[in-house]
C-alpha positions, 0 to 999 in steps of 0.5 A: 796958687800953683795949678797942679794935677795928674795926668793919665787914661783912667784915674777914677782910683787914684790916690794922688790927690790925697798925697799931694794934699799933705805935700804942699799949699797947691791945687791937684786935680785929675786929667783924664784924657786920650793920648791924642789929647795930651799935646794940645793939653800940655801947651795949653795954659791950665798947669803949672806943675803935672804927674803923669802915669800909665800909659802915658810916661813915654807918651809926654816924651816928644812934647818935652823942651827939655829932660832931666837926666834920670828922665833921659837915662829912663826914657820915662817921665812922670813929672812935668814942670813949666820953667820960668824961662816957660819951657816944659821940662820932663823929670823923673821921680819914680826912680828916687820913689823906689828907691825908698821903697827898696830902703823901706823894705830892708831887701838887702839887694846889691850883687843879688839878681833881680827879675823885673817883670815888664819893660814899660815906663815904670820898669824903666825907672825900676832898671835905672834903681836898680843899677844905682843900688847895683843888683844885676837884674834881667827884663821878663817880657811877653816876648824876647829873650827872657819871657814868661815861657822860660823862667825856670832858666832864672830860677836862681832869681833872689828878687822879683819886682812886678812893674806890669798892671796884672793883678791890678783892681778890677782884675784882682786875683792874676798874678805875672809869675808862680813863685814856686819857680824861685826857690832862692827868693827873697823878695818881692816887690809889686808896684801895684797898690790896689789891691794892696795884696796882690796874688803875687803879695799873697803867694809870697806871704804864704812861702813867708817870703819879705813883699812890699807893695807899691804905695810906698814908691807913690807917695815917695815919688810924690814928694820928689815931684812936689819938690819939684813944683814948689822949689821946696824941700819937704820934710822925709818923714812926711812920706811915712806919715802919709803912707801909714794913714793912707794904708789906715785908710784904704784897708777894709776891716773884715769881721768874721765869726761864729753866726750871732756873734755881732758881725753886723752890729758891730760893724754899723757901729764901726761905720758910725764911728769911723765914717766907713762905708759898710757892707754887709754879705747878707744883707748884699745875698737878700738885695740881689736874690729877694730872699734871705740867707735862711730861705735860700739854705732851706729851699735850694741847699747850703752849697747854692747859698755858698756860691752866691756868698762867694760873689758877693765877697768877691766884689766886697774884697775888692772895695777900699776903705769898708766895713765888711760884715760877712755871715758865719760860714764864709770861712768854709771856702777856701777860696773866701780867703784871699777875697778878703785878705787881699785889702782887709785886715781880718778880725774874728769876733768871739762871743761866749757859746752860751750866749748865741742865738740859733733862731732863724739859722738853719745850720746852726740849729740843725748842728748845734751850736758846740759842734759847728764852733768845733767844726768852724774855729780852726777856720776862724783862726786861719782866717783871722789876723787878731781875736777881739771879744764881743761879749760887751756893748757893740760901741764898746766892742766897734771902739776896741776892733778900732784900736785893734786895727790901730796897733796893727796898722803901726 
């Protein structure tokens, strides 16, 4: 069996070995290491076949026998393969990745401006696309010509493609550039995939600007490096397949709704069906403070209960692949928001009014549960991406946001 693997600083989150599984009857493992380590590794007899990703694709460049000719135009190499003759060949397959996504995407960008932000190995493979397609494009760096402390002379840009790392996990929430200083855009492609909205993704959806991320450049460049380990070609329609369930996969299923309405029920009931992990925002609130969310409105106010809710639905957003059951007045801040949005598909859970508890809810019982439903359900349905009721069982209600969350995700 081929011996193939990954190479890079930090591959805790990688989602390679996943990919690679689906592609072809080899094993995948991950190799972190320090950059000093990465000659003696690459002339060692442990691999037959490596990816190589950041910061790393320039790195592998001087223990090369030899270069393919997108490798040597890109100066970037993120396939690494023994020949049978026993040299080591850099290829590149990052090129032909976006490529895809760019055709995924249905960007019309030929003759139409792009702005690359960064100048790395990942915005080397994005420049030699690019040209391919023809779009004339201008490299944004931290320093040059063309930096970030004078794009409004590029206002005119009618793309932006982000190949930096700023917005990536665990940094979530920065983004490289303020789309409002594009007017004519029209669209944005960050090559960042976890999150998979990034707040640059995020500004775009809210200017209803096209954006893709990044995991479908990942698993078709995959492909192409796959090909290149087993000599094989590989089906292209089991890029699609791989990306719709590794999208499935790694998005949160969020559920909000009015207090009582099943939101932690249900959501134990989803984690037992699916094998998600599931978290849920009270219960996280009660772990860290030793108090529940009931005494700590009681004795210290809603708004210091607002702010510990917040943290916590902070370091929730950023999970891959959970449940998250929040408490009923999460969506009263804003900023709540893109901490969920940003790697989970929101569903509200509504349940007839009549049938809602007030015991042991302060708020609601000191609003009334008619007036803090009209005070909430602009919110909810901001919040939300689709409405699932949750008058039922919680199996039967956990079944149907699953199937929810199915036709979405296709």
């Amino acid at each position: 069996m081929l011996r193939c693997g990954l190479i890079g600083k930090k591959l805790g989150h990688s989602y390679s070995p996943q990919i690679h599984k689906r592609l072809g009857d080899y094993s995948y493992k991950l190799f972190e290491m320090q950059e000093e380590d990465i000659g003696g590794f690459l002339r060692s007899d442990v691999w037959d076949g490596l990816n190589v990703t950041v910061p790393y694709k320039k790195s592998v460049i001087p223990f090369m026998d030899s270069l393919s000719e997108t490798a040597e135009k890109t100066g970037s190499v993120n396939t690494v393969v023994r020949t049978s003759g026993g040299e080591i060949k850099g290829c590149n397959t990052d090129v032909a990745g976006f490529t895809e996504l760019v055709k995924k995407s249905g960007m019309r960008m030929k003759g139409k401006k792009t702005l690359v932000l960064g100048s790395g190995g990942a915005s080397s493979a994005v420049r030699a696309a690019l040209e391919n397609i023809g779009s004339p494009y201008v490299v944004i760096s931290r320093t040059g010509e063309n930096n970030y402390d004078n794009l409004r002379l590029h206002s005119d840009a009618r793309f932006i493609v982000n190949t930096t790392p700023v917005g990536m996990y665990p940094d979530n929430g920065r983004s490289p550039v303020d789309l409002s200083l594009f007017p004519h855009c029209e669209g944005v492609i960050d090559l960042i995939y976890n999150p998979c909205r990034t707040a640059l993704l995020m500004q775009a959806e809210k200017l209803k600007i096209p954006c893709e991320n990044g995991l479908y450049m990942l698993v078709a460049q995959a492909q192409k490096s796959a090909e290149l380990f087993t000599g094989k070609a590989i089906d292209d329609r089991v890029v699609s397949q791989i990306h719709t369930e590794l999208a499935a996969a790694s998005e949160n299923i969020v559920l909000i709704g009015m207090p009582g309405c099943g939101k932690t029920t249900v959501a134990r009931e989803i984690g037992r069906i699916s094998g998600r992990q599931v978290l849920d925002s009270d219960e996280e609130i009660k772990n860290r403070t030793g108090k529940t969310p009931a005494q700590i409105i009681t004795e210290e106010g809603e708004p210091s209960f607002r702010k510990l809710e917040s943290e916590v639905l902070s370091d929730f957003g950023k999970q891959s692949g959970a449940v998250i059951a929040t408490g009923g007045g999460a969506v009263t801040v804003e900023r709540n928001y893109p901490c969920l949005h940003q790697n989970g598909i929101i569903i509200r859970l509504d349940r007839d009014l009549n049938s809602l508890p007030d015991d042991g809810r302060p708020i609601t019982k000191a609003e009334g549960i008619k007036a803090l439903f009209k005070k909430r359900d602009l919110l909810y349905r901001k919040f939300s991406d689709v409405t699932v009721r949750s008058d039922s069982s919680p199996e039967t209600v956990a079944s149907e946001v699953i199937r929810t969350v199915g036709r979405l995700e296709r």
